[in-house]
GUNULO-225855 format. One line per 10 residues: number of its first residue (from 0); their letters; for each residue x, y, z of C-alpha. Coordinates in nm, 2 decimals, always signed. Each point is the difference from the previous one (the first is absolute). Layout:
N
NUM> a> X/Y/Z | ...
//
This chain:
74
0> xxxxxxxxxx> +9.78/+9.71/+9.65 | +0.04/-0.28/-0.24 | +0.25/+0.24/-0.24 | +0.22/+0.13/+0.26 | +0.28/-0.20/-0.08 | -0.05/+0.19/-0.35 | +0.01/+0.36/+0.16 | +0.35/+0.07/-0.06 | -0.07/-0.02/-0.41 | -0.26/+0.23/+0.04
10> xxxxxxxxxx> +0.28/+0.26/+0.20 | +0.22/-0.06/-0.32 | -0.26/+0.04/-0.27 | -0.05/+0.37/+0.13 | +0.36/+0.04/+0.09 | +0.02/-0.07/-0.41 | -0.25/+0.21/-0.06 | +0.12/+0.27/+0.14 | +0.24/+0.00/-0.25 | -0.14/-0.06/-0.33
20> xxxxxxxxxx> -0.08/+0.32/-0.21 | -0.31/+0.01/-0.14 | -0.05/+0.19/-0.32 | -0.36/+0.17/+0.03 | -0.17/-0.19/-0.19 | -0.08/-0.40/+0.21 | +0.12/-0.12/+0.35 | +0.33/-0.15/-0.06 | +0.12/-0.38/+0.02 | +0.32/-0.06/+0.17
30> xxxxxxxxxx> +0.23/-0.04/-0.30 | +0.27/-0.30/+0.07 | +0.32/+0.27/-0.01 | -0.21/+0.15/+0.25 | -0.03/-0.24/+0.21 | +0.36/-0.14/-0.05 | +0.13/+0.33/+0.09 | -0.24/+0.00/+0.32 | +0.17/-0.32/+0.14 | +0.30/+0.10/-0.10
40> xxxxxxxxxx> +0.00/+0.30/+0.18 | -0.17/-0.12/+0.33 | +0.21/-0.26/+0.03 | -0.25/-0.29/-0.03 | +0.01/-0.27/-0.15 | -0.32/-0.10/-0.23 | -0.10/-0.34/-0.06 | -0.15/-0.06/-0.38 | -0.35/-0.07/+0.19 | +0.04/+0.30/+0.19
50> xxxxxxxxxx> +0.07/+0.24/-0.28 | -0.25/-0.15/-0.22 | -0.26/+0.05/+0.28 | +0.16/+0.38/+0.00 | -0.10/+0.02/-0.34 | -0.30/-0.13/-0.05 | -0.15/+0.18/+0.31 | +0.11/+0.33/-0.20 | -0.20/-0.13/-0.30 | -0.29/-0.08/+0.23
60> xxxxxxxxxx> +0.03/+0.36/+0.17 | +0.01/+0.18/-0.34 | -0.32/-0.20/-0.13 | -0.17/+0.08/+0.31 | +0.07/+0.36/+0.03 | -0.07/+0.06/-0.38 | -0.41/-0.17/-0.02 | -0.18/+0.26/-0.08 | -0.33/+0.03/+0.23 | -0.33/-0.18/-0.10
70> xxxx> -0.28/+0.24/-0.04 | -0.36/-0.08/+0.04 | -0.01/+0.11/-0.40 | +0.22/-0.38/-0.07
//
């Protein structure tokens, strides 16, 4: 596939997200303290592109998970 040089930030993102509380009320965002303490934990090393990618994929995940199903109604 065209992305699988990318597969190993998708592993991470839910490794992250395994992590990040969520409060009950949205899907959470990886936080950057988060996501610091992630890497610093596992051992890896982040490059700025790679943690921004981290991060905006949480935003992307949150919006997604949060639309509200369209109804024939509008």
């Amino acid at each position: 596939m065209i992305f699988d040089h990318l597969r190993y930030l998708i592993d991470w993102f839910w490794e992250v997200m395994g992590g990040v509380p969520g409060n009950g009320y949205s899907y959470p965002v990886i936080p950057w303290t988060e996501l610091e303490s992630w890497s610093r934990q596992t051992r890896r090393d982040l490059l700025p592109k790679e943690a921004r990618a981290l991060s905006k994929l949480g935003v992307i995940y949150s919006n997604i998970m949060s639309e509200k199903p369209k109804t024939d109604g509008g």
